[in-house]
C-alpha positions in Angstrom: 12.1 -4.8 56.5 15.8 -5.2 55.8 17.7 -1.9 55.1 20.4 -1.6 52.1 22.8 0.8 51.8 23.8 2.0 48.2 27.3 3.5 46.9 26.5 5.3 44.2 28.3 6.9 41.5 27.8 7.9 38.0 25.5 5.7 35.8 22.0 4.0 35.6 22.9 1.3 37.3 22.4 2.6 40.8 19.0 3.7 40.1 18.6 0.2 38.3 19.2 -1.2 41.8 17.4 0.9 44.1 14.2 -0.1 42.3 14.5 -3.8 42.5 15.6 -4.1 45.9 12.8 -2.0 46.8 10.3 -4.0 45.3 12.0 -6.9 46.9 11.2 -5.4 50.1 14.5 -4.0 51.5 14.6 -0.2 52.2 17.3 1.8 50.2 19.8 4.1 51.6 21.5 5.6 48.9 24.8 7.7 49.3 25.6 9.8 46.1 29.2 10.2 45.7 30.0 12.5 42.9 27.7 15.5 41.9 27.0 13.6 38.1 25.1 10.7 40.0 21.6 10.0 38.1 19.1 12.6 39.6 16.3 10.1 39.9 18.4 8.1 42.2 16.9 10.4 44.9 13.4 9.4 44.4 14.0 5.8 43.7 15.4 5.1 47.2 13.6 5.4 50.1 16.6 7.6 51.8 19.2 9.6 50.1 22.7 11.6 51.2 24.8 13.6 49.3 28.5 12.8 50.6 32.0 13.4 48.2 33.8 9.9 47.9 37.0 11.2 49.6 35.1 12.0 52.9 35.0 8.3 53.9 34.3 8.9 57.7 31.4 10.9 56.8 30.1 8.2 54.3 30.3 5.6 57.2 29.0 7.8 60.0 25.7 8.4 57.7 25.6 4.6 57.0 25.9 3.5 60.6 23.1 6.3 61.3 21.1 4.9 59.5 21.0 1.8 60.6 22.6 0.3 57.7 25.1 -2.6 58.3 25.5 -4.3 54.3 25.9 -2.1 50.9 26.6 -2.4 47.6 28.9 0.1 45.1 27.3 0.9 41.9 28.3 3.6 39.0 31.3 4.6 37.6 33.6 6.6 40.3 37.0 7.3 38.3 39.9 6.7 40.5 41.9 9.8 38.8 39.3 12.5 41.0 41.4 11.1 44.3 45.0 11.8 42.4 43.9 15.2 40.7 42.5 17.2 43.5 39.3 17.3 42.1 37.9 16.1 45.3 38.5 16.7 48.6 40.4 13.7 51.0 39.7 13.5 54.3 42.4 12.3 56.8 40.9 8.7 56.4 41.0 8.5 53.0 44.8 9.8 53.3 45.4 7.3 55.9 44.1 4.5 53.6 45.7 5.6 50.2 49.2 5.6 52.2 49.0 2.2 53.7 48.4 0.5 50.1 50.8 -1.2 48.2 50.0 0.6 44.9 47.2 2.4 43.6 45.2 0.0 40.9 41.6 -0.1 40.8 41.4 -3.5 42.6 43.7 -2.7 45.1 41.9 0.6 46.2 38.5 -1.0 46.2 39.9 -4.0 48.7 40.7 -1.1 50.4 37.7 0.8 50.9 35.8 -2.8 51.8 38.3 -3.2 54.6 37.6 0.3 55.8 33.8 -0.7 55.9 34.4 -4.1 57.6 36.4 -2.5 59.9 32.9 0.0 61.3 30.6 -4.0 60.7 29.6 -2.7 56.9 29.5 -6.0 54.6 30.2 -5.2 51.2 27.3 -7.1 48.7 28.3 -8.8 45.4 27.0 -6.0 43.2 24.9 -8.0 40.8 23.1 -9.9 43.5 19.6 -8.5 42.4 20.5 -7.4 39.1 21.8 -10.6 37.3 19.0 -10.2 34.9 20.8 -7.4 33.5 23.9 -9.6 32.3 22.6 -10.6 28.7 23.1 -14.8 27.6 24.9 -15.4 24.4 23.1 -13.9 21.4 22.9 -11.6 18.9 21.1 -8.2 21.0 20.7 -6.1 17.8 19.0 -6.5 14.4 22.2 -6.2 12.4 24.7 -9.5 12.8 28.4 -9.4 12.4 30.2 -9.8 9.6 33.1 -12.9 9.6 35.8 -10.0 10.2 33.7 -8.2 13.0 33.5 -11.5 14.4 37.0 -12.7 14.2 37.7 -9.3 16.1 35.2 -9.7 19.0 36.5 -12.9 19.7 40.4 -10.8 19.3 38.9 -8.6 21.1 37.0 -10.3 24.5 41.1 -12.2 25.0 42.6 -8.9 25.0 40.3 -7.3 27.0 39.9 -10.2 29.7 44.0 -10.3 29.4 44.2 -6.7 30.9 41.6 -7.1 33.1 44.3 -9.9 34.2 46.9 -7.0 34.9 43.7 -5.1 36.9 44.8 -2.4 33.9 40.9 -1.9 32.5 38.3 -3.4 30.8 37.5 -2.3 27.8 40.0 -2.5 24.4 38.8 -0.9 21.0 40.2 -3.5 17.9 40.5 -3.3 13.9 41.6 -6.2 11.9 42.5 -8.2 15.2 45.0 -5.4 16.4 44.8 -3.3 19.6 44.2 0.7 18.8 43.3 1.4 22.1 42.9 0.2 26.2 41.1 1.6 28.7 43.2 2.8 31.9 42.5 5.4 34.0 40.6 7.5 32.0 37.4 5.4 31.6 35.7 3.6 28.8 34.5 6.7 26.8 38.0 8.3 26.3 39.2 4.9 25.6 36.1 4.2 22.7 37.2 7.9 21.4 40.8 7.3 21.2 40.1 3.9 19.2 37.7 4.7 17.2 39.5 7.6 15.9 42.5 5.6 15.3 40.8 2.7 13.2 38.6 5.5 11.4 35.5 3.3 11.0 34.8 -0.4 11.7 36.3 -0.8 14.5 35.4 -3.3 17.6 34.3 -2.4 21.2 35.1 -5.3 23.6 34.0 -5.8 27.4 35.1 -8.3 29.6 35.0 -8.8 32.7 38.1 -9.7 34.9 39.5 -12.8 35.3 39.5 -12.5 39.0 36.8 -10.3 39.2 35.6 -9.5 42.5 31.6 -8.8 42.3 31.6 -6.9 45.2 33.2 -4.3 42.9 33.9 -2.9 39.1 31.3 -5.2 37.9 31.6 -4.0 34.1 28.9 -2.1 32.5 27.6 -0.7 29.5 25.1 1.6 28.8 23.7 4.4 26.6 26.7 6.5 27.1 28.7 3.4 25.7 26.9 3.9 22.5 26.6 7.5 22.4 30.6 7.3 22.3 30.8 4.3 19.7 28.5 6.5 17.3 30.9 9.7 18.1 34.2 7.6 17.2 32.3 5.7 14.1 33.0 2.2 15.5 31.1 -0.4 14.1 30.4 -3.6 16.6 30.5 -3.9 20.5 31.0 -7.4 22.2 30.6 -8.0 25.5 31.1 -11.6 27.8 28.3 -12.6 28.0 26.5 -13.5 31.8 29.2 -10.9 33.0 28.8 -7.4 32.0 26.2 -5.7 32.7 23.9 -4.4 30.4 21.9 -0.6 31.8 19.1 0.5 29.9 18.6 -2.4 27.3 15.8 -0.8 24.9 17.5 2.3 24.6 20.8 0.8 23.9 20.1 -1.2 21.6 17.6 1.2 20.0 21.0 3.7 19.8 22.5 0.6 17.7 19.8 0.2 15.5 19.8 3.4 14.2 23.0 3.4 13.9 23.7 0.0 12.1 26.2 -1.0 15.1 26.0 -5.0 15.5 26.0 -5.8 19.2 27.0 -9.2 20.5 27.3 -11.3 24.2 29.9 -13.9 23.6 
């Protein structure tokens, strides 16, 4: 039986994951990174660890351990816990952040998969067993949008695919096809908050995936939280590029929609 190793940080997705590759057949080993990681991640893999993401050579000594020689990185790890002192770096971590040419999301990641190449750790396209979860182009949710919602998903999956270009984020919040808000460093949430807040109802939620996206990494996502902070900010419609983004927990977000009368697209 082939062994996995798992990456995990905050999200669904990771549990998601654990359960299909084990009823593939592959044994899980799952390394959660931040303290917020999914609590049932524990008992859906078949061996678990409880490592900070700035204590790299510890994260590879457990891997290698364990037998493990490819993983894959699921769940939201924000890169701002490595700048803020929130977590503790060891000296590899240092060593790695130094030697990069800047500090965007892409940039890091490359990093950290050269780190793991460097011990024989393959990196694994992160979708590999969960492409099911990356919704065809449709109508999700019983509420379609109207001609303006539409005209601002399709505003809004070019602007968000256009900063994914710049590796700036993913996710852009739009009203009457002008930007209110991007998502940087502070995560899709804050950026939905800050939008919808600004365009004080109707407002669109795009996702998009990179142009150059690497699926090894920052595969986008969205999930219940996603809608929990739409209903918060009083936005309206969510698109997302459809066969790209990944969508966690598909009955309950779209039950969260619903409810709410949110119209939810893949485009």
């Amino acid at each position: 039986m082939k062994t996995i190793g798992l990456l995990a940080g905050v999200g669904r997705l990771s549990v998601e994951f654990a359960r299909a590759a084990r009823g593939m057949g592959f044994t899980v080993v799952a390394v959660a990174l931040l303290p917020g990681v999914d609590r049932d991640l524990a008992s859906a893999a078949d061996r678990y660890h409880e490592i900070s993401v700035g204590q790299l050579a510890a994260i590879i000594a457990a891997l290698k351990a364990e037998g493990v020689s490819e993983v894959t990185m699921l769940g939201k790890v924000t890169k701002e816990l490595m700048f803020t002192g929130q977590v503790q770096l060891d000296d590899r971590v240092k060593r790695l952040l130094a030697g990069l040419k800047d500090h965007s999301d892409d940039t890091i990641m490359l990093g950290f998969v050269r780190e793991l190449a460097a011990e024989g750790i393959g990196v694994l396209d992160q979708t590999a067993l969960i492409r099911a979860l990356m919704p065809a182009p449709g109508v999700l949710s019983q509420r379609k949008p109207t001609a303006a919602e539409q005209a601002d998903m399709e505003f809004g999956l070019k602007m968000a695919r256009e900063i994914g270009r710049l590796d700036i984020g993913q996710t852009v919040v739009v009203k009457n096809q002008a930007v209110l808000a991007v998502e940087a460093i502070e995560g899709t949430d804050a950026c939905i908050r800050r939008g919808g807040a600004l365009g004080r109802g109707g407002a669109v939620v795009a996702k998009a995936a990179k142009p150059q996206q690497d699926q090894r990494f920052d595969v986008p996502g969205i999930g219940p939280d996603t809608l929990r902070s739409m209903i918060e900010a009083g936005v309206a419609a969510l698109v997302m590029e459809a066969g790209k983004v990944l969508l966690v927990n598909k009955e309950e977000v779209l039950a969260l929609a619903d409810q709410h009368s949110i119209t939810v697209v893949a485009m």
